[in-house]
C-alpha positions in Angstrom: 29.9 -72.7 -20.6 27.3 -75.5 -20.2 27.9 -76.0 -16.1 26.4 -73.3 -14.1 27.4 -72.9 -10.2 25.0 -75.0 -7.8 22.4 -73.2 -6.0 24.5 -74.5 -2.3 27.8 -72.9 -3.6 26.3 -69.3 -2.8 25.3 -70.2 0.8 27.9 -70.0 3.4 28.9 -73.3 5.2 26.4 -74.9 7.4 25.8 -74.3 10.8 27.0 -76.5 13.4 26.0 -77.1 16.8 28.3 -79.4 19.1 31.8 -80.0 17.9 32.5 -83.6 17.0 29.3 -83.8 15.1 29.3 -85.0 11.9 27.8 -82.8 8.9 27.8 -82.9 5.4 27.7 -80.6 2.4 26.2 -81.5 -0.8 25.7 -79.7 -4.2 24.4 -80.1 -7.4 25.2 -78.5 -11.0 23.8 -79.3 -14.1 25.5 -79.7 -17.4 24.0 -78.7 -21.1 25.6 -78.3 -24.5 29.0 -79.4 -25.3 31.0 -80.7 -22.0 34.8 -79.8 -22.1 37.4 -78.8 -20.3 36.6 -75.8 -20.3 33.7 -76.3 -17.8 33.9 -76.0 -14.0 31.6 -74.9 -11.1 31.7 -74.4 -8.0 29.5 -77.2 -5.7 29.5 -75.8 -2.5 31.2 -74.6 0.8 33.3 -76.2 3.3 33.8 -74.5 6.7 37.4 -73.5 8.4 38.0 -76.1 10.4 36.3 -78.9 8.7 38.7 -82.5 8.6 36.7 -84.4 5.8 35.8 -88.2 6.7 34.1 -89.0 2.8 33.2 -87.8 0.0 30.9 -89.3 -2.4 30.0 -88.1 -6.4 27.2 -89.3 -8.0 25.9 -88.3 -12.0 24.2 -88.7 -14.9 25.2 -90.4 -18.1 26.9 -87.2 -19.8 28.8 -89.1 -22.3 26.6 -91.5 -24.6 29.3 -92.0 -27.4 30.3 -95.8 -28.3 33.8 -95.3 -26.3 32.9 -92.5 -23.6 35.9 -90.8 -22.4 34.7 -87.9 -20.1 36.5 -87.8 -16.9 35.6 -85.3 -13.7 38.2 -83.7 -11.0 36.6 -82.1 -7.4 38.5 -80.8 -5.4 39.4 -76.7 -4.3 41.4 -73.6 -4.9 44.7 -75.5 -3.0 44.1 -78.8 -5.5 41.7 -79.1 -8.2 41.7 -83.2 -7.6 41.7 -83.0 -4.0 38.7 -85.5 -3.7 38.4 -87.0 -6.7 40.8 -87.2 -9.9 40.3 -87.8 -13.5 36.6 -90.0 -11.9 34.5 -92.0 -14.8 31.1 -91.4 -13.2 29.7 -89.5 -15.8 30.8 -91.9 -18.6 27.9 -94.5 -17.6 26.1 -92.6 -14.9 27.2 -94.1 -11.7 28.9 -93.4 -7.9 31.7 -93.2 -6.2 33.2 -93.2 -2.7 36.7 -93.8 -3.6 38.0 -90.7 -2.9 41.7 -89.3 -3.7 44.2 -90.3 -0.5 44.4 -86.5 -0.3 41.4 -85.5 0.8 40.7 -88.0 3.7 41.2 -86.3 6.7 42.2 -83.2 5.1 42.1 -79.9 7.4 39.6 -76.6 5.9 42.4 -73.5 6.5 40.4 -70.7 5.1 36.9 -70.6 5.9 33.9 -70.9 3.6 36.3 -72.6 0.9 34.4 -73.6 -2.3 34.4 -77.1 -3.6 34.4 -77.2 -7.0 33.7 -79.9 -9.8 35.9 -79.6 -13.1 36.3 -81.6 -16.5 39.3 -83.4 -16.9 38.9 -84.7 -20.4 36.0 -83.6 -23.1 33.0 -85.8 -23.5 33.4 -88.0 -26.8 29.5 -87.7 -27.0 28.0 -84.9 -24.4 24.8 -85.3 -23.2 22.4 -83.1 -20.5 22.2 -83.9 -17.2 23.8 -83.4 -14.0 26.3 -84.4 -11.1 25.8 -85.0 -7.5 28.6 -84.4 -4.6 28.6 -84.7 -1.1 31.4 -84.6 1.9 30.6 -85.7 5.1 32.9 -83.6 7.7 33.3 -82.7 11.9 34.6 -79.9 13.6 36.4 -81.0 16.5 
């Protein structure tokens, strides 16, 4: 499997001060080898309680083929595309903050709950290089 977990998915959610402040978590996993669908990983933790405000993906060019047509999903265990579905980023290497309806304002239940990045559709060409998340968040 070319995408490895990020280093942030194996630290617990951040620590947080006052309630009502607003905190992000951000992670970063790198991609080698062929990219499929096959590939997922987990970016990093959100805590319980969390209601997300934004979320932002960033990457590199990982498809280099004439007509690129790799697509990226982030989201958790209770939807794979909660944040973002079937996103382009990684066709051209760009961002996004147009985030999936789903995931604005959306509640954390279970605490320390992973956010992971997935393929949605193979790379026509795969190239090396890597992908960039972040969700800003308050506790109340």
């Amino acid at each position: 499997m070319p995408a490895s977990n990020s280093t942030q998915s194996r630290l617990a959610a951040p620590g947080h001060g006052f309630g009502g402040n607003v905190k992000v978590s951000y992670g970063e996993v790198a991609f080698t080898g062929t990219i499929t669908t096959a590939d997922s990983a987990a970016m990093f933790n959100l805590p319980v309680g969390a209601i997300v405000l934004h979320a932002t993906i960033e990457a590199d060019d990982l498809d280099t083929g004439g007509s690129p047509t790799i697509t990226l999903n982030l989201g958790d265990a209770g939807d794979a595309d909660r944040y973002f579905a079937a996103s382009t980023v990684a066709q051209a290497g760009t961002q996004s903050s147009a985030s999936a309806v789903a995931g604005m304002f959306f509640t954390v239940t279970e605490g320390n709950t992973a956010v992971r990045l997935a393929v949605a559709a193979n790379a026509a060409t795969s190239a090396a290089g890597s992908v960039r998340a972040a969700i800003l968040y308050y506790l109340p």
